[in-house]
LUMNU-274485 format. One record per residue (C-alpha): residue in three letters; x, y, z. Coordinates in steps of 0.5 Angstrom, whole numbers, plus 500, padded with zeros to 3 digits. Layout:
BEGIN
ALAXYZ...
END
This chain:
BEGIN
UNK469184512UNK476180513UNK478188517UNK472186522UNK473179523UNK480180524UNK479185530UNK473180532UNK479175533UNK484180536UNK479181541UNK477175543UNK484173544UNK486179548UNK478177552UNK481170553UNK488172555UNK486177560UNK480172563UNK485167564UNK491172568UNK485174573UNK484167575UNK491166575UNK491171579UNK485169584UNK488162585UNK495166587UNK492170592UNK486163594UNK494160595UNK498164598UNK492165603UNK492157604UNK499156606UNK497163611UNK493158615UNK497152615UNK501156617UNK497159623UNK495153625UNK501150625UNK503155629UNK497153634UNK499146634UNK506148637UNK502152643UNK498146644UNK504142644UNK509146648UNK502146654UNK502138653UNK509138656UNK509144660UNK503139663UNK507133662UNK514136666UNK508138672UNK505131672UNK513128673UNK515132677UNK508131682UNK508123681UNK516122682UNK514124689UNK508121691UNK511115694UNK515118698UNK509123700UNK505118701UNK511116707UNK512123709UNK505125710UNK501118711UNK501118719UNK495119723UNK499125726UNK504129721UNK508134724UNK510141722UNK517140722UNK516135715UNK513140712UNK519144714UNK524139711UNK520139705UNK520147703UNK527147705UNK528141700UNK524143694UNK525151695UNK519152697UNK516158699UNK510154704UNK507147705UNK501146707UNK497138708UNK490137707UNK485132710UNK480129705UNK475134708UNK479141707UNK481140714UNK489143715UNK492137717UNK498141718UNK502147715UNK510149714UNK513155719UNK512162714UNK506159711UNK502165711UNK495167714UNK492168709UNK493162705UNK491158712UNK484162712UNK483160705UNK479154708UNK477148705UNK481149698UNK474147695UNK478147687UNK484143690UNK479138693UNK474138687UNK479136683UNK483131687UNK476127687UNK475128680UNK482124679UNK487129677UNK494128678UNK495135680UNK491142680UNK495148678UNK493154682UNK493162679UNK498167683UNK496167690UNK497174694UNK501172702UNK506176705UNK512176708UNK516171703UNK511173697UNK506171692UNK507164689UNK503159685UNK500154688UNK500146687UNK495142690UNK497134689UNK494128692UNK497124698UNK494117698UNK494114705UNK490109710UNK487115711UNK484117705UNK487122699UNK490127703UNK491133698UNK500136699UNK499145698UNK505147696UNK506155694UNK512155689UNK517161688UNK515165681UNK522165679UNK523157681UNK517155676UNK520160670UNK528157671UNK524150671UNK519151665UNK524157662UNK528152657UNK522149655UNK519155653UNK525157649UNK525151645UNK518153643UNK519160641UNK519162633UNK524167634UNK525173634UNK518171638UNK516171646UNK513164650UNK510166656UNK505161661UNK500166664UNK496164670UNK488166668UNK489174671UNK495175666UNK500174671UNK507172668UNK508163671UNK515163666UNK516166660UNK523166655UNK524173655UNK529176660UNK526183660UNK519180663UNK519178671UNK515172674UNK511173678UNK509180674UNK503181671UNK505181664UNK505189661UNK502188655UNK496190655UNK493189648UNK495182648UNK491180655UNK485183653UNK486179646UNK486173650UNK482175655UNK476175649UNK478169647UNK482171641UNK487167637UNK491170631UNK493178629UNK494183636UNK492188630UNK500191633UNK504186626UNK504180631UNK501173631UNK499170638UNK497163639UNK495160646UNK493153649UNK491151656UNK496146660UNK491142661UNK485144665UNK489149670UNK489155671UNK495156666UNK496157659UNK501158653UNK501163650UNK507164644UNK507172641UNK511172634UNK511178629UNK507177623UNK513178618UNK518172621UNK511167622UNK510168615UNK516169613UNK515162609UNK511164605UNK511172604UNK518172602UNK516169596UNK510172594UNK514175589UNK516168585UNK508167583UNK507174581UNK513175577UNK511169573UNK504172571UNK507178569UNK512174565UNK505171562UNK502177561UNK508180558UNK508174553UNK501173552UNK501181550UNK506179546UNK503173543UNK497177541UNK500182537UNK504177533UNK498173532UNK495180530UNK501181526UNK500174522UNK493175521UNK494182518UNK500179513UNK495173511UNK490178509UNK495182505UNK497176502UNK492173500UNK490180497UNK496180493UNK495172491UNK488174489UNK491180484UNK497175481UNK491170480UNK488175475UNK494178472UNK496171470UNK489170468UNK490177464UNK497173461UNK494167460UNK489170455UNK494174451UNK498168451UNK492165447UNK490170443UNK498170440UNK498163439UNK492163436UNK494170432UNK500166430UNK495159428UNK491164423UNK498168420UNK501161420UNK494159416UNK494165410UNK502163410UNK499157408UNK494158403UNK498164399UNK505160399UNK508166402UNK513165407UNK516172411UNK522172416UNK525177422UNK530180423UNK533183430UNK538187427UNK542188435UNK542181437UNK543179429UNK538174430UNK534171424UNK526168425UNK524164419UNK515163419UNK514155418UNK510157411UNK517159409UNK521152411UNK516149407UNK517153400UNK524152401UNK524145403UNK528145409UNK528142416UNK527147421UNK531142426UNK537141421UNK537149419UNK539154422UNK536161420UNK541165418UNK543170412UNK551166413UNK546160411UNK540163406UNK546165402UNK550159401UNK544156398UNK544161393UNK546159385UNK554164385
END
């Protein structure tokens, strides 16, 4: 019986040990897939942050030159030769002036053909009359000096909001956006703005050229679905429009460096529940060692209860052996003595004090002093 409760015991404790490493453990893996996705969305909020300035360093550089558009361009008639002074200035590739109605009001020398038989501008338009402060155009193909992104701003005049179409160099807009992309980077990651084909508007790496659709091709096609998250290549991405053009942020990172917080002590946690679990074994086998020494214990009180028991009894029947024999002593007027001959050791029985009329305190039982009491 004490052998069965003993393994019920041992069994429960182990049961309860190891239900509680298995929660230990689920609440390490629900913790560290927590701070993943604090760390993911931290991540994302860096992008959205990094389009908020890339917006906002868009929108200075366009209301800084408002007044003086508005006095360049707000005549009834604008030449040509203003718009030149502009690209010539501003390094860029053409300018092109715009009437309230899409009319071409005027246009810079090299302004290509086809960007002049693009009419109307109906994006641009739209969205000046929405109120917006700028409109940010994908990479537009031209000729002679090249493809460029355009930025289409208004023009407050007498006249109405003109809209001012500028075409900007690739490399111009990344030498200007560039730094603030870096800033932005978790390294060893890249930054990129990317125009709604994928085309490269400025980025942080020096190996990727403005102007160039960007080469990886995975990337685009997560972005192009919507995604945000794993590339399924070991890398983390997070995206952001700037604003509501045809640009985006798009930072890329490898999954080992963007979690690097938190995987690089994901051992810590697991080496303590392996510490636990080693002690709470260890733990068990003790306590197992205990309740098996408690049991044998109590065995062994158990046969010394009833050796003492046996002892007590024989301890009784000799005294009440010695009471009966101290009795016949009595009524016979016999006495009796012992002698240990190895020890020389003489035990007088009480009858034998009485018939000699001495006092067992003050008379030692000996021959030395038996015979001093005889006549010579």
């Amino acid at each position: 019986m004490g052998k069965t409760r003993l393994r019920v015991e041992v069994g429960l404790a182990a049961l309860v040990l190891v239900t509680l490493l298995v929660l230990f453990g689920v609440q390490l893996e629900v913790s560290q897939e927590q701070a993943r996705r604090v760390v993911t969305q931290r991540y994302v909020a860096r992008a959205e942050v990094t389009a908020t300035l890339t917006r906002s360093l868009i929108a200075s550089a366009a209301a800084a030159g408002t007044p003086a558009a508005t006095k360049a361009y707000g005549s009834a008639r604008v030449s040509p030769r203003a718009l030149d002074g502009a690209v010539a200035r501003g390094h860029l590739l053409y300018a092109m002036l715009l009437a309230p109605d899409g009319t071409i009001l005027a246009a810079s020398r090299g302004t290509p053909a086809s960007v002049r038989r693009v009419t109307g501008h109906a994006a641009s338009l739209a969205a000046i009359r929405d109120g917006r402060a700028f409109l940010l155009s994908g990479l537009v193909a031209g000729s002679g000096r090249g493809a460029a992104f355009e930025l289409a701003e208004p023009v407050p005049t007498r006249f109405g909001r003109r809209v001012l179409v500028t075409g900007m160099a690739p490399a111009g807009i990344s030498s200007f956006i560039g730094g603030y992309l870096s800033a932005a980077v978790v390294a060893p990651g890249s930054a990129y703005v990317l125009d709604s084909s994928g085309t490269v508007v400025a980025t942080s790496r020096v190996g990727d050229r403005a102007g160039t659709r960007l080469g990886d091709s995975r990337l685009l096609a997560a972005i192009a679905r919507g995604e945000q998250g794993a590339v399924g290549d070991g890398r983390e991405f997070a995206t952001a429009e700037v604003g509501d053009s045809a640009w985006r942020v798009v930072l890329v990172t490898p999954s080992r460096a963007l979690f690097a917080s938190v995987d690089t002590r994901l051992w810590v946690p697991w080496l303590l529940l392996g510490v636990l679990g080693l002690a709470g074994a260890a733990a068990v086998f003790l306590l197992r060692g205990l309740w098996r020494g408690s049991a044998r214990l109590a065995a062994t009180n158990a046969e010394l209860k009833g050796v003492n028991l046996t002892l007590e009894r024989s301890v009784e029947d000799l005294q009440r052996s010695e009471a009966r024999l101290a009795e016949a002593q009595e009524l016979a007027s016999v006495g009796s003595w012992e002698w240990e001959i190895r020890t020389d050791t003489v035990r007088w029985s009480r009858e034998l004090y009485r018939i000699y009329g001495l006092d067992p305190e003050a008379f030692d039982a000996s021959h030395e002093a038996f015979f001093e009491m005889v006549d010579p």
